[in-house]
Backbone as a ProteinNet text record, in pm:
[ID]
protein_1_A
[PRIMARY]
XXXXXXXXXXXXXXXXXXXXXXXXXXXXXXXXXXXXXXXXXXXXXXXXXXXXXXXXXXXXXXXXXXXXXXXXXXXXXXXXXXXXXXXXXXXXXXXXXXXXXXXXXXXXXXXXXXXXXXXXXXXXXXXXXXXXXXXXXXXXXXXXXXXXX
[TERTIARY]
7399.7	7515.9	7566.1	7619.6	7664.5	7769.5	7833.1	7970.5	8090.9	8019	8183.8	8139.6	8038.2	8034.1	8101.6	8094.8	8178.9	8346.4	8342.8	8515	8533.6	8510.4	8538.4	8570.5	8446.7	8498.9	8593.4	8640.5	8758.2	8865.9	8903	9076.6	9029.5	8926.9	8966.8	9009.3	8955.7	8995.8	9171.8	9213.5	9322.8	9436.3	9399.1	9463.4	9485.7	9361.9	9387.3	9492.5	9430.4	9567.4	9737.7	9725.7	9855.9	9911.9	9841.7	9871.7	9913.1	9798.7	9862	9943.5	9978.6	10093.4	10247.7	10239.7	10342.9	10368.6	10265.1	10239	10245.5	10272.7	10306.7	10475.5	10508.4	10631.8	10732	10651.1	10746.8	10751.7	10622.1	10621.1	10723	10736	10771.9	10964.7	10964.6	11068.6	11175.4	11096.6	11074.4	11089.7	11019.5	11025.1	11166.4	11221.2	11352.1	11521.6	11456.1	11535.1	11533.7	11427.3	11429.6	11458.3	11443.3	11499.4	11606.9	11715.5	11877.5	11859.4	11844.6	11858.3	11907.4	11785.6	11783.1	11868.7	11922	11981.2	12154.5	12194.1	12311.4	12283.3	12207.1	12200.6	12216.2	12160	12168.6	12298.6	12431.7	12508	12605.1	12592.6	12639.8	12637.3	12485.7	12495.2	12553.2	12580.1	12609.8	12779.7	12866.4	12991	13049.8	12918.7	12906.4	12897.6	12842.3	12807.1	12943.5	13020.6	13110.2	13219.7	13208.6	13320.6	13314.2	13229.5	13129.7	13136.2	13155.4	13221.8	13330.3	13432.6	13560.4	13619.2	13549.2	13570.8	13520.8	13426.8	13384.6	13492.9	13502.9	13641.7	13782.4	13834.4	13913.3	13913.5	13787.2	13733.1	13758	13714.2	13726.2	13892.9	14010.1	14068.5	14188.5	14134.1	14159.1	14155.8	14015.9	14017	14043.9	14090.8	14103	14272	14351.8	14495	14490.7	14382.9	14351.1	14326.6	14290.5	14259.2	14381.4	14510.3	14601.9	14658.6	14666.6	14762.1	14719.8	14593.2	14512.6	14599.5	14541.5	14647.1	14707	14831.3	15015.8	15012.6	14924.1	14983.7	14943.4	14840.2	14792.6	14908.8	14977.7	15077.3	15178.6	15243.4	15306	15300.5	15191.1	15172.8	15200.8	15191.1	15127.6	15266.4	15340.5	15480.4	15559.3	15507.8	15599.5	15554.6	15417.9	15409.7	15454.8	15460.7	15574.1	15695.7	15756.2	15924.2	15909.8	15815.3	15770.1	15805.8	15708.3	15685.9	15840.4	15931.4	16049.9	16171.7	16148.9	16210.8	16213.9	16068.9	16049.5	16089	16089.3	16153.6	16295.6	16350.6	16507.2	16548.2	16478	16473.6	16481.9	16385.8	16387.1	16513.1	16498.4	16662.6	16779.8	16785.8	16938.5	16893.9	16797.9	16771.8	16815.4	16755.3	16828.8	16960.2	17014.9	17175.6	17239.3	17195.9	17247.5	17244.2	17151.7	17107.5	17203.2	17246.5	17360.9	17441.7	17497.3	17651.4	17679.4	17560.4	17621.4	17604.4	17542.7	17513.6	17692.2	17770.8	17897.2	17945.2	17944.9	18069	18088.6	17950.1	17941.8	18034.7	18002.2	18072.5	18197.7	18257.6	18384.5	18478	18367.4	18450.3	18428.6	18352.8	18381.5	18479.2	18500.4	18626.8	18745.4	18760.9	18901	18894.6	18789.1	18836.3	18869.3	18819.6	18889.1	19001.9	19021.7	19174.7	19240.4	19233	19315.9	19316.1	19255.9	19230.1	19359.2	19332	19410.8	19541	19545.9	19721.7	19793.4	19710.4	19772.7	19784.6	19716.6	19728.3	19829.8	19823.1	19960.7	20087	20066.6	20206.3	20236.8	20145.3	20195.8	20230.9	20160.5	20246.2	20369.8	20419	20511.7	20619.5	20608.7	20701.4	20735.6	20667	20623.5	20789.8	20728.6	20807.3	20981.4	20946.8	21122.9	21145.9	21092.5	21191.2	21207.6	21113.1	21146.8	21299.7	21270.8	21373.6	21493.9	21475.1	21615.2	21654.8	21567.8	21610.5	21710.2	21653.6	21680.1	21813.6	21847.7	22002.1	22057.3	22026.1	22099.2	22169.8	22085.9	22111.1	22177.5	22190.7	22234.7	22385.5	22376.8	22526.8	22595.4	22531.1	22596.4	22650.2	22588.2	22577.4	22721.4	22745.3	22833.9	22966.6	22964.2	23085.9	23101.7	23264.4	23279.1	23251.4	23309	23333.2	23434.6	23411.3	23524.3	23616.3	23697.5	23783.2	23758.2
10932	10923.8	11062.4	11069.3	11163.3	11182.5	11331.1	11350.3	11314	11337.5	11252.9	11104.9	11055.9	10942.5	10909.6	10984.7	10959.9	11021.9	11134.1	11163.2	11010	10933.6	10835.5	10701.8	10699.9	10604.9	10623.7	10800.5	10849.1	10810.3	10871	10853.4	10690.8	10613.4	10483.5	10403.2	10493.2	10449	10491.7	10624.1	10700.3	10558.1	10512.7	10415.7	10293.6	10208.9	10113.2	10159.5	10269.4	10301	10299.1	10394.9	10369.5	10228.4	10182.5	10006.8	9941.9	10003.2	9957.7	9913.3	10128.8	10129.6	10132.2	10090.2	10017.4	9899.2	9798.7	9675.5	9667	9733.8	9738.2	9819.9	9899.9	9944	9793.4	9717.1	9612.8	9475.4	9466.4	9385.3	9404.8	9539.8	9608.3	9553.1	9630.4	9562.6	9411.1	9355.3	9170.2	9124	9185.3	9148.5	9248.2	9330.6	9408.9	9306.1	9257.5	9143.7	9051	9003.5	8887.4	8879.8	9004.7	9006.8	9053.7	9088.2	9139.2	8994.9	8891.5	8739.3	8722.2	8709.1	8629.5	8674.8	8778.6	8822.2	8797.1	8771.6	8738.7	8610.3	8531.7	8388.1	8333.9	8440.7	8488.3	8438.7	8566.8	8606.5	8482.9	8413.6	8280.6	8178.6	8174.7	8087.9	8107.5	8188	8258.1	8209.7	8241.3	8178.3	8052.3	7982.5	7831.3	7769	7883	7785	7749.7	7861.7	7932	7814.1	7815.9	7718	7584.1	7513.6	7391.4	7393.1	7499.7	7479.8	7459.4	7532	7536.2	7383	7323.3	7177.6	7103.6	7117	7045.6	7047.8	7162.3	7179.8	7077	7120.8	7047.5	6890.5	6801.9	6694.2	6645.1	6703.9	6653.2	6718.6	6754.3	6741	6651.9	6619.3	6477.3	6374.5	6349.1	6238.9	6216.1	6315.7	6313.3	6235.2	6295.2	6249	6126.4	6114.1	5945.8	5872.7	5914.3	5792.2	5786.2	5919.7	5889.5	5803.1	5841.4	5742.2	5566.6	5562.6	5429.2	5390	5441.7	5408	5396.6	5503.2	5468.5	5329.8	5321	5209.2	5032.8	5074	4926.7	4950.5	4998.9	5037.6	4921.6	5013.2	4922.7	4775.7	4780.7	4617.7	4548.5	4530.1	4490.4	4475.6	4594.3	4528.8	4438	4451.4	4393	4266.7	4241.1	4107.2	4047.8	4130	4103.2	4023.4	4128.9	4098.3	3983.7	3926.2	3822.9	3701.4	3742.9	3637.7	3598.7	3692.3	3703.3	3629.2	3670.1	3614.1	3442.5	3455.9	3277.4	3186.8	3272.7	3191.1	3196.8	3297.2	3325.8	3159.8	3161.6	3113.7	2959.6	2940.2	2765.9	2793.5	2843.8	2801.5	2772.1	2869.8	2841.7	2734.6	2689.6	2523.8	2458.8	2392	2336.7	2371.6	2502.9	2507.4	2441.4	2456	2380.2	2251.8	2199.7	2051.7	2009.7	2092.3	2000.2	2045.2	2113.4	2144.6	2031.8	2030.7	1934.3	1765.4	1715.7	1643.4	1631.9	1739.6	1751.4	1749	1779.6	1775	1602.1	1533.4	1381	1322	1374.8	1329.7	1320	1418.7	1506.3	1401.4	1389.1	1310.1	1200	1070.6	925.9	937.7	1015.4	1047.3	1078.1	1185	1153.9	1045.9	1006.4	835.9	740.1	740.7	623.4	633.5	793.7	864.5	816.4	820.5	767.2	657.3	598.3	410.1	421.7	387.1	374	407.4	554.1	594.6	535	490.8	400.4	232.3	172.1	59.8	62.6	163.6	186.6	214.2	270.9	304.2	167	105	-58.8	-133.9	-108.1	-209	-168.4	-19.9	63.7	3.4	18.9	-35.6	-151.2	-267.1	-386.2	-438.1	-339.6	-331.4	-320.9	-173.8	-136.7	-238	-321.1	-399.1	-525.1	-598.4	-649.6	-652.8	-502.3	-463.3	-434.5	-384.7	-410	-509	-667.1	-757.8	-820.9	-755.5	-796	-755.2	-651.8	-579.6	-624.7	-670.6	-733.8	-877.8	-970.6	-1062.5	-1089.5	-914.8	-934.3	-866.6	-791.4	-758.9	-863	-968.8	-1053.5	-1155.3	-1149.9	-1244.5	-1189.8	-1087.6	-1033.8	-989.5	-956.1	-964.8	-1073.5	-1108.6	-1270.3	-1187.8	-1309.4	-1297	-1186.1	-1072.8	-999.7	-1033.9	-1050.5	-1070.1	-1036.6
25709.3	25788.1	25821.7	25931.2	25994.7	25945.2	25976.2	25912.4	25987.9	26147.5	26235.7	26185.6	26146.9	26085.2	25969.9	25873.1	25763.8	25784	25890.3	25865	25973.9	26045.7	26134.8	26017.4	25918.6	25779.1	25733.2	25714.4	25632.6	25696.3	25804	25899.1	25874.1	25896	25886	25762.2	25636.7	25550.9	25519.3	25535.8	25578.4	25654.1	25733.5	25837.3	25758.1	25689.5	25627.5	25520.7	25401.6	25311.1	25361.5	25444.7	25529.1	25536.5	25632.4	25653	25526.6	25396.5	25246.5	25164.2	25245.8	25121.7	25219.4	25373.4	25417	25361.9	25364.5	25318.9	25183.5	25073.3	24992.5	24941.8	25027.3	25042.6	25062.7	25191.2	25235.6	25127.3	25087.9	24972.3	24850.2	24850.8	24710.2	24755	24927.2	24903.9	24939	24953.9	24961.3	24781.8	24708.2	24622	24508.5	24516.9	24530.3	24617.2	24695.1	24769	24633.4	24643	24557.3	24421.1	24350.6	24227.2	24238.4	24312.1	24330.5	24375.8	24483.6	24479.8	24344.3	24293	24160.8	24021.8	24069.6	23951.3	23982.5	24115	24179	24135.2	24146.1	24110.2	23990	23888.7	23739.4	23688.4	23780.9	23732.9	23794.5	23900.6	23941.6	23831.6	23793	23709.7	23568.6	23541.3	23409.8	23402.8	23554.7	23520.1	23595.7	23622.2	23646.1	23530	23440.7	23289.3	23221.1	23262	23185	23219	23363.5	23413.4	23355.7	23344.5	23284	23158.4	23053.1	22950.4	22910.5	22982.4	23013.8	23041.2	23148.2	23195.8	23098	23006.3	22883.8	22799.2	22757.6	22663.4	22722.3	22884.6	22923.7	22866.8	22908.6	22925.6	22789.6	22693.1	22530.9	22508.3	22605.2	22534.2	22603.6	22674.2	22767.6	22688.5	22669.3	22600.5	22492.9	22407.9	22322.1	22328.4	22415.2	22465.6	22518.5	22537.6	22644.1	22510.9	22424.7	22279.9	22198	22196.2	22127.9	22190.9	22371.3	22417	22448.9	22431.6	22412.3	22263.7	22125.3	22024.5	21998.7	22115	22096.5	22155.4	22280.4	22377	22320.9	22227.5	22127.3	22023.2	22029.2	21882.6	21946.7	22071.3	22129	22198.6	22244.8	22257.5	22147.6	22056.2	21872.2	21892	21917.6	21849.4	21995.4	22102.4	22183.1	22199.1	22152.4	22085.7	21964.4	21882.3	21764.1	21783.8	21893.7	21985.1	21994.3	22095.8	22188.4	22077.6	21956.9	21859	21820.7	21798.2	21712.2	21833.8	21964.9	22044	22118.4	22089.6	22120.7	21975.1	21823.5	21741	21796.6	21821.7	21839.8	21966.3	22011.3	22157.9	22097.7	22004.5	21951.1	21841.7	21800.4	21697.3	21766.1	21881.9	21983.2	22054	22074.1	22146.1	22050.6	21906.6	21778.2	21746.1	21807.4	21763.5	21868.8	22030.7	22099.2	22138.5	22063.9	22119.4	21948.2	21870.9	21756.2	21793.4	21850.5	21941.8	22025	22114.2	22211.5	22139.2	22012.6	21950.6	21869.4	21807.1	21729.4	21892.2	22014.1	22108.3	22162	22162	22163	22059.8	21964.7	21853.5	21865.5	21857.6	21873.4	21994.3	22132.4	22232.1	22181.9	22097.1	22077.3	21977.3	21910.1	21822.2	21861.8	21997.6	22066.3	22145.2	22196	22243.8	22152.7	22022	21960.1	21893.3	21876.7	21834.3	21962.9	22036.8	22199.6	22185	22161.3	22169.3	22060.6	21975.4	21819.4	21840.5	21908.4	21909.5	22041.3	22118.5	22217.7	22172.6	22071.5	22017.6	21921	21846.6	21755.7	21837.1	21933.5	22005.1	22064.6	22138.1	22156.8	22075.3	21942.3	21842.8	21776.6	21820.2	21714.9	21847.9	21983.7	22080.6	22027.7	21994.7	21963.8	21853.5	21766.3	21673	21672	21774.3	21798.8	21899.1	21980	22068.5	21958.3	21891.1	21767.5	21692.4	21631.6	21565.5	21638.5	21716.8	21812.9	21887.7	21839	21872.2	21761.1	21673.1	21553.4	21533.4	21529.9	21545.9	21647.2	21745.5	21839	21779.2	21728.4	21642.5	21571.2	21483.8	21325.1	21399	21503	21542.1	21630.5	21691.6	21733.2	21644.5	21511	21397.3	21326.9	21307.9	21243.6	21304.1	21429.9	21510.6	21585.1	21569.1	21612.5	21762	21829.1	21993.4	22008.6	22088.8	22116.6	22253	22233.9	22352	22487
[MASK]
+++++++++++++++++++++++++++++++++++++++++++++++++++++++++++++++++++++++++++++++++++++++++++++++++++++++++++++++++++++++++++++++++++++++++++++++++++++

């Protein structure tokens, strides 16, 4: 081989290197892109985690308030069924107190009716009596004074 033969291999080899180590410059920095990418993505994820723990923590202490107030609120049912219980006895005793109220007010009225009956039969016979008796004095004073002039 000739030597413009071989310097013609050389600049060509010269040319490909070039082409190379552009092509490796641009690679180099494609891949410089991509690891500043990935390390922004890194650091994203790093206080995505952070946040996500944070909301974990929140979450358990939620529920944790969501189970006292589940327990206050069975506390309270329990007893407002209790009430319930204590109020529907309350509720039948004042039916039994009122159904013997109005049982003593029956009473009470055939008793002033026959107290009425009675003191109006006695008062007819007590009239009975005084026109009687003041027939009677009529009698016994006509009996005893002669004729007056």
């Amino acid at each position: 081989m000739s030597t413009e033969e071989r310097v013609a291999q050389l600049e060509s080899a010269f040319v490909t290197l070039t082409r190379l180590v552009q092509s490796h410059g641009e690679r180099f920095d494609t891949h410089m892109d991509w690891i500043n990418q990935l390390g922004a993505s890194q650091a994203d994820l790093t206080s995505a985690q952070a946040d996500l723990a944070a909301a974990q923590a929140d979450l358990a202490a939620a529920q944790a308030d969501l189970a006292a107030a589940q327990a206050n609120s069975e506390q309270k049912i329990a007893a407002l069924v209790d009430a319930q219980i204590h109020t529907e006895e309350a509720l039948q005793r004042l039916a039994e107190a009122q159904r013997r109220t109005d049982e003593a007010l029956s009473a009470l009225a055939d008793a002033q009716r026959r107290t009425d009956a009675a003191l109006a039969e006695q008062g007819e016979r007590t009239d009975a009596r005084i026109d009687r008796l003041a027939e009677l004095v009529e009698r016994v004073a006509a009996r005893i004074t002669p004729d007056a002039p």
